[in-house]
Each structure stands twice: as structure tokens, then as C-alpha cells.
C-alpha positions in Angstrom: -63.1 -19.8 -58.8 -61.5 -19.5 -55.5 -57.9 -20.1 -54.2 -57.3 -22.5 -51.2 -53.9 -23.5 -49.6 -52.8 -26.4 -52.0 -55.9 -26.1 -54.1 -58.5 -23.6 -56.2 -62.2 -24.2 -56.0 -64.3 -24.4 -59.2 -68.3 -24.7 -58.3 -69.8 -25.2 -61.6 -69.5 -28.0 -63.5 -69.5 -25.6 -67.2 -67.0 -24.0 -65.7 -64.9 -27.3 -64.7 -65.5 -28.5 -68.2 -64.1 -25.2 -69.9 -61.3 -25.3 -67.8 -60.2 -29.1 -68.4 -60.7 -28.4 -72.3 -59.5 -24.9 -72.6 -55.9 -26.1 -71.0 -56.2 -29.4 -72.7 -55.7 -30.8 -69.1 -56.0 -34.9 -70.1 -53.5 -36.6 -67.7 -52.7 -33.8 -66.0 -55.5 -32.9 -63.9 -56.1 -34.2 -60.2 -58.8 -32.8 -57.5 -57.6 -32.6 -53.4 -60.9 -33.8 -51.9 -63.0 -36.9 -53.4 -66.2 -35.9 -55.8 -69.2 -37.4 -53.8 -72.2 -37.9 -55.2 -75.7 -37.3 -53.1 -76.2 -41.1 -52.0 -71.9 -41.3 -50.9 -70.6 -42.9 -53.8 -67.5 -41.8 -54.5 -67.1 -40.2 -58.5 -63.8 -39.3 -58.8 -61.0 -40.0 -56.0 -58.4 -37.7 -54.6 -55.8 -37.5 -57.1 -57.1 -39.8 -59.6 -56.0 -38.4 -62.8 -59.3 -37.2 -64.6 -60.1 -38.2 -68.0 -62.6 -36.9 -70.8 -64.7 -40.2 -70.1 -65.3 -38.9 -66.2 -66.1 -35.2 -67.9 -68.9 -36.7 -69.7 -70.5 -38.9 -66.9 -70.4 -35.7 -65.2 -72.6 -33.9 -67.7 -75.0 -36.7 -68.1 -75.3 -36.8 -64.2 -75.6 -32.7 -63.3 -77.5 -33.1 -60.2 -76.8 -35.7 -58.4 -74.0 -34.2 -57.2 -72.7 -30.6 -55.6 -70.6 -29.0 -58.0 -67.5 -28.3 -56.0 -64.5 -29.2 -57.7 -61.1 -28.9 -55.7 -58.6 -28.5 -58.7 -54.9 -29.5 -57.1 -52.3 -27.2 -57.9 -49.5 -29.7 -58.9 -46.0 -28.6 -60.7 -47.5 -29.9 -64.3 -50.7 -28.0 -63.4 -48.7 -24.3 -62.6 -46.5 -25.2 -66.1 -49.3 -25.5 -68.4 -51.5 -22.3 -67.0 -48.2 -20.4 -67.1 -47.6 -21.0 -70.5 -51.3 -20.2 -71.1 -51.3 -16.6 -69.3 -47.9 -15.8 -70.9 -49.3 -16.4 -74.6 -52.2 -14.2 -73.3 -50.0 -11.7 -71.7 -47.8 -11.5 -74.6 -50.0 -10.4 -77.2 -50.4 -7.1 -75.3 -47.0 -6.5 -77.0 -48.4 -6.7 -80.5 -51.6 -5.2 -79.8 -50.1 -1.6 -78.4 -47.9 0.1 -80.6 -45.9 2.2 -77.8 -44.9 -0.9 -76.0 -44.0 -2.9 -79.3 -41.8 0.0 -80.5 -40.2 -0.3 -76.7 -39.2 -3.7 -76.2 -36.3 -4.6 -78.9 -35.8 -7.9 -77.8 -37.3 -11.3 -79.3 -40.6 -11.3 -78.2 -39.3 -15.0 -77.2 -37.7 -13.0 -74.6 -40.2 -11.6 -72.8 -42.6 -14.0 -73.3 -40.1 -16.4 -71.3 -39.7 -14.3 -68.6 -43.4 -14.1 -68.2 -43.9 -17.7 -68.0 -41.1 -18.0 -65.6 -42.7 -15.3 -63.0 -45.9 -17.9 -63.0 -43.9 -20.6 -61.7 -45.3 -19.3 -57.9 -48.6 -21.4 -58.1 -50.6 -19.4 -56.5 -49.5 -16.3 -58.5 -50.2 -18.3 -61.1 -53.7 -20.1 -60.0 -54.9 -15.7 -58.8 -53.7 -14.5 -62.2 -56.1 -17.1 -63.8 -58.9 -16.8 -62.0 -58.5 -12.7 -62.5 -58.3 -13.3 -66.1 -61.3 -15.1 -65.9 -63.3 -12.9 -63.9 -61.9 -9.1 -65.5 -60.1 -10.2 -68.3 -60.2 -6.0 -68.9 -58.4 -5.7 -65.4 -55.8 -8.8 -66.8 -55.1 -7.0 -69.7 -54.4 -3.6 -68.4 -52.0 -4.7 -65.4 -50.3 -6.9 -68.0 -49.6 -4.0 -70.1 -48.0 -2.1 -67.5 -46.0 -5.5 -66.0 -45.0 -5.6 -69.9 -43.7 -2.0 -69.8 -42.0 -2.4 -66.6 -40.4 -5.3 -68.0 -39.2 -3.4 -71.2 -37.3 -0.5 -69.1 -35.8 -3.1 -67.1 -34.5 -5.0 -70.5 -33.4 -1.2 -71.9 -30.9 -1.5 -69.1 -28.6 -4.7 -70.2 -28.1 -5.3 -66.6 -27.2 -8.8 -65.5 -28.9 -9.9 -62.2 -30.4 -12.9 -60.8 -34.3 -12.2 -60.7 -33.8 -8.8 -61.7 -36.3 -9.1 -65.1 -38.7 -11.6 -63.8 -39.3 -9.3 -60.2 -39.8 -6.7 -62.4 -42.7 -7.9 -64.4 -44.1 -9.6 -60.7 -44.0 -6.8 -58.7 -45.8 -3.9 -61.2 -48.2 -6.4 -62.2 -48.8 -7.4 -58.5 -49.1 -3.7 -58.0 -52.1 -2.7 -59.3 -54.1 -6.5 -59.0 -56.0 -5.2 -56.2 -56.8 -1.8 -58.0 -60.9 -1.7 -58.3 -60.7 0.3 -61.3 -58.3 1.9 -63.4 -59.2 5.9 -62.9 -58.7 4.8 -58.6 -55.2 3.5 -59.9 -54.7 6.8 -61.4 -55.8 8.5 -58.8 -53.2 7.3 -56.4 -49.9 8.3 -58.8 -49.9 11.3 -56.9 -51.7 10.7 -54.1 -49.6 10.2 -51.0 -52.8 8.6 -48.8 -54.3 6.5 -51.9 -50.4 5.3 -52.9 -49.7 4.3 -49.5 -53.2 2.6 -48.8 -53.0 0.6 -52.4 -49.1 -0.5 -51.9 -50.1 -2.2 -48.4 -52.8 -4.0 -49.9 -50.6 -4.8 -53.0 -48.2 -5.7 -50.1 -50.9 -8.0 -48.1 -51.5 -10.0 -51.6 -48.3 -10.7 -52.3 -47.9 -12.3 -48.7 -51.1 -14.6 -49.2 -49.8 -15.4 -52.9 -46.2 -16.4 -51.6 -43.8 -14.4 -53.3 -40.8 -13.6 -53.0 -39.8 -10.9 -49.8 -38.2 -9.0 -52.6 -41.7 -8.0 -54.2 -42.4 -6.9 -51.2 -39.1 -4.4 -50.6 -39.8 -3.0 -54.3 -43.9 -2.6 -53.6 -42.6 -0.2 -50.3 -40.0 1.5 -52.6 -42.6 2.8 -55.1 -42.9 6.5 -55.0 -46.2 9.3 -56.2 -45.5 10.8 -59.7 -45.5 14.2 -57.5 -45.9 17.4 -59.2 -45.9 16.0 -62.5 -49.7 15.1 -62.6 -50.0 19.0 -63.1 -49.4 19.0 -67.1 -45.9 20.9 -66.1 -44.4 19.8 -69.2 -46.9 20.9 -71.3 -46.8 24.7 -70.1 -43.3 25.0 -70.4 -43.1 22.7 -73.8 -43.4 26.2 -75.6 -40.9 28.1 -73.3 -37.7 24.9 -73.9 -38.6 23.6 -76.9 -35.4 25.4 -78.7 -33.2 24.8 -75.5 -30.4 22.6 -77.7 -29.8 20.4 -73.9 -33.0 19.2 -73.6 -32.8 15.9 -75.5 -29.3 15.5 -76.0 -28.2 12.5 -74.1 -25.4 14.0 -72.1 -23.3 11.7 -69.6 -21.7 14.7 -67.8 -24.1 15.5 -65.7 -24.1 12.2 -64.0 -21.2 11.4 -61.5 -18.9 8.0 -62.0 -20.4 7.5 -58.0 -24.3 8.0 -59.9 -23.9 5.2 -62.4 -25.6 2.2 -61.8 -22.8 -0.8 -60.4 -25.0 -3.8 -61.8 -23.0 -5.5 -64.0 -23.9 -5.2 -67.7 -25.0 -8.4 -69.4 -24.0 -10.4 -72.1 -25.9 -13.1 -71.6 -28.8 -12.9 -69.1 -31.1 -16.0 -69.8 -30.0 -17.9 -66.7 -31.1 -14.5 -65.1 -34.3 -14.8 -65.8 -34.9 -18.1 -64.9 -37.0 -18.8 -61.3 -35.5 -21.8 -60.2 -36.1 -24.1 -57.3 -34.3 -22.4 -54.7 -35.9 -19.1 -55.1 -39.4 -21.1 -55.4 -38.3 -22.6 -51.8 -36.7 -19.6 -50.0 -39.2 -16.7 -50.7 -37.7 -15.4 -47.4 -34.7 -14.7 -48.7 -33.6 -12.1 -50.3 -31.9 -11.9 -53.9 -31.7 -8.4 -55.4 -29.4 -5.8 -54.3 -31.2 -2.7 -52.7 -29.7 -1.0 -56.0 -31.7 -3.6 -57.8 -34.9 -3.1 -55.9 -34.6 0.8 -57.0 -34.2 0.2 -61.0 -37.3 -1.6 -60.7 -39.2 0.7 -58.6 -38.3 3.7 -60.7 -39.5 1.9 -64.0 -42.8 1.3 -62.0 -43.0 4.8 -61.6 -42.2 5.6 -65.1 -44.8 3.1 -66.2 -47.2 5.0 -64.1 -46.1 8.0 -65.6 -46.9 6.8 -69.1 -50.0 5.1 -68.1 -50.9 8.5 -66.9 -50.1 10.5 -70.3 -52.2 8.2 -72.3 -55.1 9.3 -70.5 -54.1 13.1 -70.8 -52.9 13.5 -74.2 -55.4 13.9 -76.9 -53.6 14.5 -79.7 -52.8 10.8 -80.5 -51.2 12.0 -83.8 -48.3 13.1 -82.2 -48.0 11.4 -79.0 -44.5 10.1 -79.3 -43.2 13.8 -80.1 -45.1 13.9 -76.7 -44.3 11.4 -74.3 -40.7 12.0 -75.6 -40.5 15.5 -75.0 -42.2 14.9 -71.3 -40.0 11.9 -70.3 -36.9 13.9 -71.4 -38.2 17.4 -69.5 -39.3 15.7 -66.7 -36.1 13.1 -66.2 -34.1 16.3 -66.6 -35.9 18.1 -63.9 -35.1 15.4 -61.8 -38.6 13.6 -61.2 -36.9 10.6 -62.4 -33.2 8.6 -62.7 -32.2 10.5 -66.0 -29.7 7.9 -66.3 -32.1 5.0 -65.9 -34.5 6.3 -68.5 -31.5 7.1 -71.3 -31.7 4.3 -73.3 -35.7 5.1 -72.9 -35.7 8.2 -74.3 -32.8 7.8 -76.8 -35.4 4.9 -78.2 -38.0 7.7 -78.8 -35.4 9.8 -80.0 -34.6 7.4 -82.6 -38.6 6.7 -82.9 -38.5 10.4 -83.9 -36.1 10.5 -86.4 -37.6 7.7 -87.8 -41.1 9.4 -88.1 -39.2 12.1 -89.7 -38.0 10.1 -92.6 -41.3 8.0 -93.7 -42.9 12.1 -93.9 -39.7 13.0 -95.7 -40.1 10.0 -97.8 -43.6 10.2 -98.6 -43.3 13.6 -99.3 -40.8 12.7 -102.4 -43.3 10.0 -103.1 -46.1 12.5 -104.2 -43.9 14.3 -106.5 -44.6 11.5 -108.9 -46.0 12.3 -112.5 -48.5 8.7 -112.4 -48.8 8.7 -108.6 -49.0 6.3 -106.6 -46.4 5.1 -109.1 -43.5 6.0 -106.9 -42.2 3.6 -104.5 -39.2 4.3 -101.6 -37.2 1.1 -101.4 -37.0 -0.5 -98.8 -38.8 1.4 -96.3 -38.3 2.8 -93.8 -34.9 3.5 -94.8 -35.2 4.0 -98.3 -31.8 4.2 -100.6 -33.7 4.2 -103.9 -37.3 4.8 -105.3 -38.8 2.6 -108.0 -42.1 2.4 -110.4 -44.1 0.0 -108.9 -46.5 0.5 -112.3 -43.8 0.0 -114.9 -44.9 3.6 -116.7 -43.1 3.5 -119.4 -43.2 6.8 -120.9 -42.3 8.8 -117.6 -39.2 11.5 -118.3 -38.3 10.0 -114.5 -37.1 6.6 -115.5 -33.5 5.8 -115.1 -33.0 3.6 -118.6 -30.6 0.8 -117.7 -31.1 0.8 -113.7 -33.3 -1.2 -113.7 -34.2 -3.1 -109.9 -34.9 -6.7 -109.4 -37.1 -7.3 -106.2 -36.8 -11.2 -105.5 -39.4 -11.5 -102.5 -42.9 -9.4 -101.8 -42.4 -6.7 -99.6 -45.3 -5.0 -97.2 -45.1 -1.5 -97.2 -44.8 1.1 -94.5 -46.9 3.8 -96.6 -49.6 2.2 -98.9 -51.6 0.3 -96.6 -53.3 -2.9 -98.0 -50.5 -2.7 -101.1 -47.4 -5.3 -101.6 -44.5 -4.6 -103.7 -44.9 -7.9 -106.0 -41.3 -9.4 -106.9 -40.4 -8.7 -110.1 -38.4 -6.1 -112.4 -39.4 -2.7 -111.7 -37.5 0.6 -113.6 -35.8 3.3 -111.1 -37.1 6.6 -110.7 -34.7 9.5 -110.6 -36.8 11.3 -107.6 -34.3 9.0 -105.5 -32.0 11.7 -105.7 -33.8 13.2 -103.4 -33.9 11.1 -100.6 -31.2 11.9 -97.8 -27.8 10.3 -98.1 -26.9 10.8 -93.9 -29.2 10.4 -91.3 -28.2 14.0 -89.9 -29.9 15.2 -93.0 -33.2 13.7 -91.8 -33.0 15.5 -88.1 -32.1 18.7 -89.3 
């Protein structure tokens, strides 16, 4: 596939067929340029809506004419790939943990914010045809448009453009990477950041976006001295220092705090509507704007980078959220834009804490795996989920009525059935405050 001016070039009639069936495109799709045949005879006219019937004459007639296919990028063509890369993109949410645990809001959310940065066509049409080609590359610059995106959302800030630009310009970003270890090897690489953000830049120009894209691509800093595992040499050093993840506000200024205007409703934010598809010239965010979003590139960076450094996957949030809060602290990034970040660790933490301190009360069952915290992860009570009978545990006339299957955080595989189950008294251990779990 190949991208043209008002069209994208398909030479392979396989390929032609995949794409017309794949996107469901009867009625919808048009070519720019006739389809010849080898003797002149006109196959298929300039935008003559293609149907299934001309598919198959096509296959019965491979041959007799040159496979070029000029696919017109029309408004209903742009609406139906963007919904196609944004149910693609999305799954990226569900399939890594980290970003799943990041992004709070609806998936519905995100996913619609997604859709609305393909409304640029030939975003769109280049994201496509990248999907197609490195569908490895698609994935892994969706991911970090997708965390991008969630730091923005962790803000509540209500701004015209300010989401969708977001997920545009850190995707955009990296498009042009080769290879994932060159992207890493430009976070803090002055010469390699600046060579990689002017081609980002020159992309964005030939794909039409917006001049804001552009602003935030310039504004994108190195992760600096952090690439040196810092954190992890003084981990041992701070790790008692009581100020080091508490989320203070009095070391920011009233002049520091951001002057966006929190939202309560930002959904006609995150629309991109036919003025800012028409005037890509002009600008829309505020240079305070263009800053969030070029900090939570870097911080998506940054993340991007400690996956690839930390081996001990077991405890990699106790990780990452002792490094963002060491490093924001230190002043390597906006403190204040990453709070909500790492208070959502923080509270990831805490909530770690209490499945081990749950499961721990869990083994002390007599007829293991008999016990059962209820509900998880939160648990207020503990249950039999054998019915054992003769156990000195059971609370006689407590007994719990569970009127819908619950999936488990703890036994994997293993439903709590509904039903009548007795209570266990081992629930008197569990921890009545959630300052009891942290301490």
C-alpha cells in the first residue's frame, strides 16, 4: 500500500480483496483513477461504488489487467478504518496490565478519543497501511499513544483537543522509529532525539496534522541522567525517608499549578470537528497545554524505558512507583503533573498489600483451600466455600447467601458458585481500616 494526495495505492489484487472484505467496504468503496483492462476496456469507473459482484470478475480475470487499485479516501472511507484501528488500538489496554491498572476511565472513553484522532485521512490511511506492514511497530506506538493518553486523562483538565493531540502526537512520535532499541536509544540522546523528532516533524507535515503536533513534537525533551539506573542506587539510601511518596502540595507554588480548567464534562473536548479538520494551521492548545502533553511523552518514554531495565517483573510496580516518585521529586519531571500518577501506584500498592495480607489469613484454614475472603479485593468477611461442616471455625447462625458467581482475585480458574456458604471466624483477622493495611 502506498499513500497518494486524495488516494492510497493497493497493487495486488489479494490484497484489494482482503481489504474490501476485512472492512466490510460494500457501498462504501470508490477508486480515483478507472481500472483498465490490457485491451482499454474500462472495469470499474472512477468512483463507481464497487460491489462484491465486481470483486469476483476480478478474481476470475487476474491477468488481464495491472493490479493497481487507487482506493479514494472519502469521509465514509476514514470513518470505518478509524473505528477499525481504534478496536485494534484499544485492546492494547486489556492486553498490558500497567496500562489497564492506569487508565480509570470507561474504556468507551479512550477508545473514542482514539477513533476521533483518525478522523485526519491520511493519518488514518498511514496508520493502516503501518498496521499492515509491522503490525509489531502498530502495536508498540499504540501502547505508548495509549499511555500518553492515560496521564493526560489523570489530569481532569478541560481543553479543546487537549486528549485527542495527546494520543496523535506520541503516537506520531515514534512512527518513523526503525526499531524499538533506536527509539530507546534516543531518550537520552540529544543528537538521536533531535534527528528522530524532525523526522516525526516532517511526517506529520506530509500527513496533514494539526500545527499543534508539530509545537508538542519540538517540546519533547531527553530522559537526561535518568537512563543511568540513579534511582536504583540510591533506592537503598531513601527508602525510609517518610517524604518520598507522600503527596505533598507545599512544595508547589499557587503561580506552579497548572491554569487549565478542571473538567466536569470533557466529551465535546475530545471531539475533532470540522473546523480543526479544515484549519490545521491554526493553533488550538495553549503553550501550557502543549507542555502537559510533552511531559507525559516524556514520562511515557520513561516507562517504556524501565520495562526494558527491570527484571524483576514480580515487583515492578513497587518499582516504577518508587522511581517515578524519586525521580519527579528530583525534579526530572512536573511532580505536580505526575501526582495523580503516582498516587494511582500508591493506591496500586496498598492494594497489593491487602490481596498478600488476605491470602495470608486464607492459608490458616484447617480444610484449605476451604477459606474464602469476600469479596475481594476488599474483603470484609471470609467464608467456606466447601461447606465443612465439622470445622471449630464456623460461625453457627452467620450464615452468607451469595446470589450471583463471583471470579476470584486469588484462586485462578475457581468461581465462588451462588449459594449458602457458613462464615469462618478467621475474618476476624482481616483489617477493619485501610491504614492498618499500609502500616
Amino acid at each position: 500500500m502506498k499513500l497518494s494526495q486524495s488516494s492510497f495505492l493497493i497493487s495486488d489484487f489479494v490484497e484489494f480483496e482482503n481489504f474490501f472484505l476485512e472492512l466490510d467496504l460494500r457501498g462504501i468503496l470508490t477508486l480515483d483513477q478507472d481500472l483498465i483492462d490490457n485491451y482499454g476496456n474500462v472495469l470499474i469507473r472512477k468512483d463507481a461504488v464497487v460491489r462484491s459482484s465486481f470483486i469476483e470478475r476480478l478474481k476470475q480475470n487476474r491477468g488481464s489487467y495491472e493490479e493497481k487499485f487507487y482506493i479514494k479516501i472519502t469521509p465514509q472511507l476514514i470513518n470505518i478504518m478509524s473505528e477499525y484501528l481504534a478496536n485494534i488500538i484499544i485492546r492494547n489496554i486489556k492486553n498490558w496490565d500497567f496500562l489497564e491498572k492506569l487508565i480509570i476511565v470507561s474504556s468507551n472513553k479512550p477508545r473514542n478519543i482514539v477513533k476521533n484522532s483518525f478522523r485526519y485521512p491520511k493519518f488514518c490511511v498511514a496508520s493502516f497501511i503501518l498496521f499492515k506492514k509491522n503490525p509489531d511497530h502498530f502495536n508498540y506506538i499504540s501502547r505508548i499513544g495509549l499511555l500518553t493518553l492515560a496521564v493526560v486523562l489523570l489530569q481532569e483538565l478541560s481543553m479543546k483537543g487537549l486528549s485527542t493531540f495527546s494520543f496523535i502526537s506520541s503516537f506520531i512520535s515514534e512512527f518513523a522509529f526503525p526499531n524499538h532499541q533506536t527509539a530507546l536509544d534516543s531518550y537520552d540522546n540529544e543528537s538521536l532525539n533531535k534527528q528522530f523528532i524532525a523526522k516525526s516533524i516532517e511526517l506529520s507535515k506530509k500527513l496533514e496534522l494539526p500545527v499543534d503536533i508539530e509545537k508538542i513534537l519540538q517540546s519533547i525533551k531527553i530522559l537526561s541522567a535518568i537512563s543511568e539506573d540513579i534511582t536504583l542506587t540510591q533506592k537503598n539510601v531513601d527508602k525510609n525517608d517518610p517524604t518520598l511518596l507522600i503527596f505533598d502540595d507545599d512544595i508547589w507554588d499557587s503561580d506552579a499549578q497548572t491554569n487549565l480548567e478542571k473538567a466536569s464534562n470533557t466529551e465535546e473536548n475530545d471531539v475533532v470537528d470540522d473546523e480543526m479538520l479544515n484549519n490545521i494551521n491554526k493553533p488550538i492548545l495553549s503553550d501550557k497545554a502543549v507542555q502537559v502533553i510533552a511531559e507525559s511523552i516524556k514520562f511515557s518514554r520513561y516507562i517504556f524505558y524501565l520495562y526494558q531495565k527491570i527484571e524483576d517483573r514480580e515487583h515492578l510496580y513497587e518499582e516504577v512507583s518508587f522511581r517515578v516518585a524519586y525521580t519527579s521529586k528530583l525534579g526530572f519531571f512536573d511532580y505536580h503533573l505526575l501526582k495523580p500518577v503516582i498516587k494511582r501506584f500508591r493506591d496500586l500498592e496498598l492494594e497489593m498489600r491487602n490481596l498478600m495480607l488476605v491470602a495470608g489469613i486464607e492459608r490458616k484454614c484447617l480444610y484449605p483451600p476451604s477459606a474464602w475472603a469476600y469479596p475481594k479485593p476488599r474483603a470484609t468477611q471470609i467464608i467456606c466455600r466447601d461447606r465443612v461442616v465439622n470445622c471449630p471455625y464456623i460461625k453457627l447462625g452467620w450464615d452468607l447467601f451469595v446470589v450471583k458467581d463471583q471470579e476470584p482475585y486469588g484462586w485462578i480458574g475457581t468461581s465462588l458458585k451462588e449459594g449458602r456458604y457458613f462464615k469462618c471466624k478467621l475474618e476476624d483477622l482481616l483489617p477493619t481500616k485501610k491504614d492498618q493495611i499500609a502500616t
